[in-house]
C-alpha positions in Angstrom: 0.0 0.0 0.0 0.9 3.6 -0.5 1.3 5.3 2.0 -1.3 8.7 2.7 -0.1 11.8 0.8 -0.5 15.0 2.2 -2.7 17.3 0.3 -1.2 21.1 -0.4 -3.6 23.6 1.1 -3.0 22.5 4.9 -2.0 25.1 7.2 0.9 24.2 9.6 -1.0 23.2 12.4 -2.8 20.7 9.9 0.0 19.8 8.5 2.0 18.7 11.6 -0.9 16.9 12.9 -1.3 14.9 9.8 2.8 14.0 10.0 2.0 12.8 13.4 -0.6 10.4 12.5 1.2 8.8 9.6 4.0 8.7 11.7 2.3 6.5 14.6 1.5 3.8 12.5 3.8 1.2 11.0 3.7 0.9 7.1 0.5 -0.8 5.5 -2.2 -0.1 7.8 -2.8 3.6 6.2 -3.4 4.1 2.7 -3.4 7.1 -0.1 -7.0 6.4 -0.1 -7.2 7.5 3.5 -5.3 10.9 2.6 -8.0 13.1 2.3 -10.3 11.9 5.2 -7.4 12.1 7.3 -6.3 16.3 6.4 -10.1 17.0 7.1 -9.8 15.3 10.3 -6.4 17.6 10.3 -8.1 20.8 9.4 -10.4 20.2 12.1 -7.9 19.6 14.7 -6.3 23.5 13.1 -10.1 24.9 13.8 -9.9 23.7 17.3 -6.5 24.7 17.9 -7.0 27.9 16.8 -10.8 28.5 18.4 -8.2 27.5 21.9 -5.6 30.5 21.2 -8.8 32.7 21.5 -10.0 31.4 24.3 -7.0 31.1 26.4 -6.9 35.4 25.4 -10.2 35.8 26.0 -12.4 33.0 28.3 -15.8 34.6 27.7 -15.3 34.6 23.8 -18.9 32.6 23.2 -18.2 32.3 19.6 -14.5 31.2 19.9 -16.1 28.9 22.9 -18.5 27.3 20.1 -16.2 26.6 17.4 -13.4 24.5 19.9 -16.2 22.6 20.5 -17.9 22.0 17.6 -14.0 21.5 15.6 -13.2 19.1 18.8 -16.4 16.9 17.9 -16.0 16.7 14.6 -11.7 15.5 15.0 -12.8 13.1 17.9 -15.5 11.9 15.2 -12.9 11.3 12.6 -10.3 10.1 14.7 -12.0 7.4 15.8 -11.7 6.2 12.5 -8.0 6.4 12.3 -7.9 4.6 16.5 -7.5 8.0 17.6 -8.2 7.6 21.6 -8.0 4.7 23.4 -11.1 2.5 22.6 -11.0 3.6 18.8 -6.8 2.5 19.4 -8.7 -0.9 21.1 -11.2 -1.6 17.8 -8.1 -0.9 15.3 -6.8 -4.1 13.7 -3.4 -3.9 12.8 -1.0 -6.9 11.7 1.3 -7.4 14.0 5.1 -6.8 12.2 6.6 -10.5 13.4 3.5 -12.2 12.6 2.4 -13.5 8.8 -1.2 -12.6 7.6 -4.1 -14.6 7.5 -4.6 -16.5 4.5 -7.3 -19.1 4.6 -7.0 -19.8 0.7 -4.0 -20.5 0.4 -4.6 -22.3 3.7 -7.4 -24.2 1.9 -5.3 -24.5 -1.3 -2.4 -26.0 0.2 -4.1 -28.5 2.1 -6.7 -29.8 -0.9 -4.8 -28.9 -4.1 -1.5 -30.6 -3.3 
């Protein structure tokens, strides 16, 4: 498998956070077909960060207050998909390095087919 690209267009924030998810998994479990569900989830996480540098300046900022939570529902949402957290980690199924995959053709083919 390929691994994820990183679409142009995310801003650093976005950017580091999508480095740090292809980083944390070993090669083969993410794919360049999971690139650009993982920079929205990426964006997001920039949305909430941001919304955070408001609040942290100004506490009682209701509309800063609203957009952290609504970016930080819609990351967690994603995330999950990518085991971000630790039951979404706990559903994941990744091969484990030292161990071979499944086959249960071949399986079947080498036991009937000779």
């Amino acid at each position: 498998l390929e691994p994820p690209k990183k679409p142009r267009g995310l801003d650093k924030i976005a950017s580091a956070m999508f480095d740090r998810v292809v980083g944390t998994y070993p090669p083969g479990v993410l794919a360049e077909i999971d690139s650009e569900t993982l920079a929205g989830m990426c964006r997001w996480y920039s949305v909430y960060s941001r919304a955070m540098k408001v609040l942290e300046a100004d506490p009682s900022d209701s509309a800063a207050m609203r957009q952290a939570g609504n970016a930080w529902d819609r990351f967690v949402k994603i995330g999950s998909v990518f085991g971000i957290g630790p039951s979404a980690r706990a559903a994941l199924k990744v091969p484990k390095r030292d161990e071979p995959e499944e086959d249960p053709a071949g399986d079947w083919l080498k036991k009937y087919a000779g």
